[in-house]
C-alpha positions in Angstrom: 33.8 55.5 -1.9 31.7 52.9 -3.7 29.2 50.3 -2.7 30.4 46.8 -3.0 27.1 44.5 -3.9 27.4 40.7 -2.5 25.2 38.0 -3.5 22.9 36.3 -1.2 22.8 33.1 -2.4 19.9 31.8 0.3 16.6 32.0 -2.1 18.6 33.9 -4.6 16.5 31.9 -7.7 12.9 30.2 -8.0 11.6 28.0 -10.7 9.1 30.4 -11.9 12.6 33.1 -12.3 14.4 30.1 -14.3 11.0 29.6 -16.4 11.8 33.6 -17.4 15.3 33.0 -18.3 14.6 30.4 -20.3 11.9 32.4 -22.1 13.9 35.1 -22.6 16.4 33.1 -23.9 14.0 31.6 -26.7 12.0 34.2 -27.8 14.9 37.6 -27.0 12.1 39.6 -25.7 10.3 40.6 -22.5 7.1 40.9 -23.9 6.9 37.5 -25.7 8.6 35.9 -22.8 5.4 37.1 -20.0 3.3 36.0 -22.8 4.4 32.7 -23.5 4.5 32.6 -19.1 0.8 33.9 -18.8 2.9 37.5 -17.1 2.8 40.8 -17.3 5.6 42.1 -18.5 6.2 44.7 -15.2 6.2 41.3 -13.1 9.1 39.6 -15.7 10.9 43.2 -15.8 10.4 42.8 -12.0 11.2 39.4 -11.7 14.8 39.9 -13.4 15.7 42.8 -11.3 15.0 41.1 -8.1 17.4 38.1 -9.0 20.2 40.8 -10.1 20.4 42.3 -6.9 19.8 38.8 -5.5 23.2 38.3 -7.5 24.9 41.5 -7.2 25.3 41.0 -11.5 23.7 41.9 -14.6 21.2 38.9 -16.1 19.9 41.2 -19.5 20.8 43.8 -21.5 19.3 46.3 -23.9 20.1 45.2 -27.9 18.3 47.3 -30.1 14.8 47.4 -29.4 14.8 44.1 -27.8 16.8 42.2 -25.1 19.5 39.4 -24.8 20.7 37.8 -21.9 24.2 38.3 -20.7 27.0 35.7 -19.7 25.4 34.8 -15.9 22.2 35.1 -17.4 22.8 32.5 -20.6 24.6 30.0 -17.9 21.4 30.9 -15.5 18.6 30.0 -18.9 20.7 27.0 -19.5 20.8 25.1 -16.6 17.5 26.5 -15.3 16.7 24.9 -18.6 17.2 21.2 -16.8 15.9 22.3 -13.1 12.7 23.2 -14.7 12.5 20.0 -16.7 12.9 18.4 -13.3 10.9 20.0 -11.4 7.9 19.2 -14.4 8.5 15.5 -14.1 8.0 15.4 -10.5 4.9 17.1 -10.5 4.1 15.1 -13.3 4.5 12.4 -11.2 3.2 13.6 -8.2 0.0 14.0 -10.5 -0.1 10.4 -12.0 0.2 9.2 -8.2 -2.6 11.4 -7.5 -4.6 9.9 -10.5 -3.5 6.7 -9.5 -1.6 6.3 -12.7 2.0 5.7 -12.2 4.0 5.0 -8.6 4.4 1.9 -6.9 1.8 0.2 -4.7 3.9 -1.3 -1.5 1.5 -4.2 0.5 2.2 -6.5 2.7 -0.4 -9.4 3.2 -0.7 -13.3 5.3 -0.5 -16.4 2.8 -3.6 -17.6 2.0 -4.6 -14.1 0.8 -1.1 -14.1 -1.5 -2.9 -16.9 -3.2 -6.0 -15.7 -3.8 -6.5 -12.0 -2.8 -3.7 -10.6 -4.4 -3.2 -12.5 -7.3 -6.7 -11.1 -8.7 -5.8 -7.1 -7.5 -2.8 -8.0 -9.5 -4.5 -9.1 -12.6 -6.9 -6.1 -12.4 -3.7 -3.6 -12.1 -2.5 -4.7 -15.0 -5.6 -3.7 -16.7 -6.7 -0.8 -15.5 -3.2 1.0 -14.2 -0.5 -0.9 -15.5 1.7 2.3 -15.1 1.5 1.3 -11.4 4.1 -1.6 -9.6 2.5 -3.6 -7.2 5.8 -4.5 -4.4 4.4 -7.0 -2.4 5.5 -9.0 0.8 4.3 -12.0 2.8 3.8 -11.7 6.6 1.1 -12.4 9.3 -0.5 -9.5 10.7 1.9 -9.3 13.6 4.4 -8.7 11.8 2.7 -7.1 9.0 1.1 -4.5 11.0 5.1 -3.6 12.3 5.6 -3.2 9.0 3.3 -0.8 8.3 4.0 1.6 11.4 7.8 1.7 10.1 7.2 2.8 7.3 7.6 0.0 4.7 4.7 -0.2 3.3 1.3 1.7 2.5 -1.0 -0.7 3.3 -1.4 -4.1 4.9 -3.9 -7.5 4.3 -4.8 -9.0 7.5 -6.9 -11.0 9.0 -8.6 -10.5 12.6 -10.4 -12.3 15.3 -13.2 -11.0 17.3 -11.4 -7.4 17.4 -7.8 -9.1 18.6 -5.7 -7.5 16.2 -3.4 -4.8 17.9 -2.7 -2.0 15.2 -0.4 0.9 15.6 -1.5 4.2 16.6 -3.0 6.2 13.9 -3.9 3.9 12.2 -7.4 2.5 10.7 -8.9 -1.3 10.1 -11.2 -1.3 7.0 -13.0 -4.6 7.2 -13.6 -6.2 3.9 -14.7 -9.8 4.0 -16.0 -12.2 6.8 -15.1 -16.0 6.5 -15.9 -19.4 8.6 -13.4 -21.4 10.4 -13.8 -25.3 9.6 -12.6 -28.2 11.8 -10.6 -30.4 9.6 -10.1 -33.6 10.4 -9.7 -37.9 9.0 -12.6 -38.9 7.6 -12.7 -42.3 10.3 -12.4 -39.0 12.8 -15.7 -37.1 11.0 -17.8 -40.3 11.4 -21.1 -39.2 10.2 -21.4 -35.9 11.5 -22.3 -32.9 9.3 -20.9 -30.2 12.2 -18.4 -30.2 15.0 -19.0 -29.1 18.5 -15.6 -28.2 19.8 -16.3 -29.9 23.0 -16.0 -33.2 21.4 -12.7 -33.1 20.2 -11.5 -32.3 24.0 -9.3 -35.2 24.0 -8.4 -35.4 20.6 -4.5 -33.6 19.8 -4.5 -30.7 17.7 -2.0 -28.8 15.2 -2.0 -24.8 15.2 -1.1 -22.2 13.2 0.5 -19.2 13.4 0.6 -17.1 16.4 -2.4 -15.4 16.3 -4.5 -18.6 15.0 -3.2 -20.3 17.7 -4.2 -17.6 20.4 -7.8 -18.2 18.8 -7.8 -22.1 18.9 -6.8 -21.6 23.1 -9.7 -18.7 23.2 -12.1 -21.1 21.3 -11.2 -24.1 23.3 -11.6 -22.8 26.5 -15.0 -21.5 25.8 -15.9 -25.1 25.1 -14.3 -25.7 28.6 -10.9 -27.8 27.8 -7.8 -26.9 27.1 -6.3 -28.0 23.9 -3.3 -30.6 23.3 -1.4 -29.4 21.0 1.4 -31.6 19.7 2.0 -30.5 15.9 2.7 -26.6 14.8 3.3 -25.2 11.4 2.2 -22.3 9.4 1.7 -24.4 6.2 -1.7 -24.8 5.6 -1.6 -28.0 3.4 1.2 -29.3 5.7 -1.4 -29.0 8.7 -4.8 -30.5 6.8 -2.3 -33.4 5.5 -1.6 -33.9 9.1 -5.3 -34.0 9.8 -6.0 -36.4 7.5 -3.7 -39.2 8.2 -5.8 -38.9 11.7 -2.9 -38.1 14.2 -4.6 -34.6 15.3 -7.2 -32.1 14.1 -7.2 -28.9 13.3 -9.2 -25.3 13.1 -8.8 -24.0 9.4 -9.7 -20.5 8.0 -12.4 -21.0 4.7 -9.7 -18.9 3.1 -6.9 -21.2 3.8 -9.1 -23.9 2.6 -9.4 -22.1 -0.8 -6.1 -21.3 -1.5 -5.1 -25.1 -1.0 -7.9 -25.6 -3.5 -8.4 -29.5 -2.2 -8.4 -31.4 0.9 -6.1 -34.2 0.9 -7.9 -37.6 0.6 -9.4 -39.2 3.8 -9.8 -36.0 5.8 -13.1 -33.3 6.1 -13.8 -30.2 7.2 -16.5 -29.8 9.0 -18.4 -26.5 10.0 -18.3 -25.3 14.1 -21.4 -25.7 15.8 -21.9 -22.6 17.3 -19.6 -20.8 13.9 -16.9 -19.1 14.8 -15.3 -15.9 12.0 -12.6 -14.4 11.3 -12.6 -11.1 9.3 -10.3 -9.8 6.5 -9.6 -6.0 6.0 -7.1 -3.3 5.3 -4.8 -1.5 7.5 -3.6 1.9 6.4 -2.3 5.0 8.6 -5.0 7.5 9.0 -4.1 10.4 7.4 -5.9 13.8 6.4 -5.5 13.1 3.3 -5.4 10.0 2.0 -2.7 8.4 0.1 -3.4 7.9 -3.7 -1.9 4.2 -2.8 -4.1 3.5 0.0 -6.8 4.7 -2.4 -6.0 2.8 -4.6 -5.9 -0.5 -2.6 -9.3 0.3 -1.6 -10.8 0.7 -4.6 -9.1 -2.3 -6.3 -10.0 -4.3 -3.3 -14.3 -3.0 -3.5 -14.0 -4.8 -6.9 -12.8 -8.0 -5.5 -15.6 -10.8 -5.3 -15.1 -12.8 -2.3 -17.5 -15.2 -2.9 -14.7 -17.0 -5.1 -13.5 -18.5 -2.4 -16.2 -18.6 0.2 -15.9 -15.1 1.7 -18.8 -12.9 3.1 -18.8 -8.9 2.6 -17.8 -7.7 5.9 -20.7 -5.7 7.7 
């Protein structure tokens, strides 16, 4: 009674197998095929044997004093032929990402730093790894550091005050730049004073910001000892100083808001706190073993970014 074989198609074929067929196909014998492979030709004679009985059918066959490949094992060389050439071009891939040469770069950053920051790691992309997409979105760091624990992007630009900023587990603040927070108010407001104390403008009403500049103007305020009245909100920064400046409220302004809007509207100043109060810029990334070539990346385009542009200190 004879043996039936079955295949067992679980593992039945790797790449390195298909690489042999495909050799064997080209150059019709064993030798040159572990040669062209960098194999010895026991492990390709091994190699093939293994995948027949893998099989349960014949892959080669004895032609003279070389080989050819049988039916299964011309239909195995060919299409082996485009899993391998797959499999190359991711790795290839894998490799440029690892180089930091090809990929896609996924931040998310708050909107002052969409008009300045960004816009220059942009421009230096595009000279030194223009095989690599920047995908950028706009969000303040609540929401942008949500973003970043789900997944959606690699890294994100925020902005922090006095340690505030709650970050997901696992992950890592890189601080990058340090900037002043200016009092902008009318001109008739500013009078002649060169600084602001907060506890002058007690009485005065005030415009905030976005959610987290607004928990800073209540913190700020009440170290001063008042409570701020705060009759105007809105996110837009020239929206905010043009309220300022028609005198109806003031209003606490980030040095890199201030740049981004390039110029104060006419009739209004910003005046530097007495004591100065900071905010500081950095990068939030998930902390990994091994870091991703993306975060890298970031980080290295970001070292070459001079803050000084638009008033910023290098963080400490």
């Amino acid at each position: 009674m004879s043996s039936i074989r079955h295949p067992d198609p679980l593992g039945a074929i790797d790449s390195t197998e298909l690489r042999i067929l495909h050799a064997l196909a080209t150059t019709g014998s064993l030798t040159a095929a572990a040669a062209s492979l960098n194999l010895s030709q026991p492990a390709v004679s091994q190699r093939i044997k293994r995948v027949e009985t893998r099989l349960a059918v014949p892959l080669i066959e004895r032609q003279g004093r070389g080989i050819r490949l049988t039916t299964a094992g011309n239909i195995l060389a060919e299409h082996g032929r485009t899993v391998v050439a797959e499999i190359d071009a991711a790795l290839a891939a894998i490799e440029d990402l690892r180089g930091e040469r090809g990929g896609t770069l996924r931040m998310v950053g708050f909107p002052s730093c969409s008009a300045t920051i960004v816009p220059t790691i942009m421009r230096r992309m595009s000279v030194e790894v223009p095989e690599v997409a920047l995908q950028y979105r706009e969000a303040e760091p609540p929401a942008a550091v949500g973003m970043l624990r789900d997944g959606e992007v690699d890294c994100a630009l925020i902005f922090d005050y006095i340690g505030a900023a709650e970050l997901p587990a696992g992950s890592v603040f890189t601080p990058l730049w340090k900037e002043t927070v200016s009092l902008v108010v009318s001109d008739d407001r500013a009078g002649d004073a060169s600084v602001a104390h907060l506890g002058d403008f007690s009485a005065d009403h005030w415009v905030a910001g976005c959610e987290k500049c607004r928990g800073h103007l209540l913190a700020a305020a009440a170290e001063s000892g008042f409570e701020p009245d705060i009759i105007q909100e809105t996110d837009n920064v020239p929206a905010m100083l043009a309220m300022a400046a028609v005198g109806g409220a003031v209003a606490l302004v980030p040095g890199l808001a201030l740049a981004a809007a390039r110029t104060l509207p006419e009739d209004a100043t910003a005046l530097p706190l007495d004591p100065p109060r900071y905010r500081t810029i950095g990068l939030v990334s998930m902390d990994t073993a091994n870091e991703s070539p993306q975060v890298r990346l970031a980080k290295r385009l970001l070292s070459g970014v001079d803050g000084s542009l638009w008033g910023l200190e290098a963080a400490a």
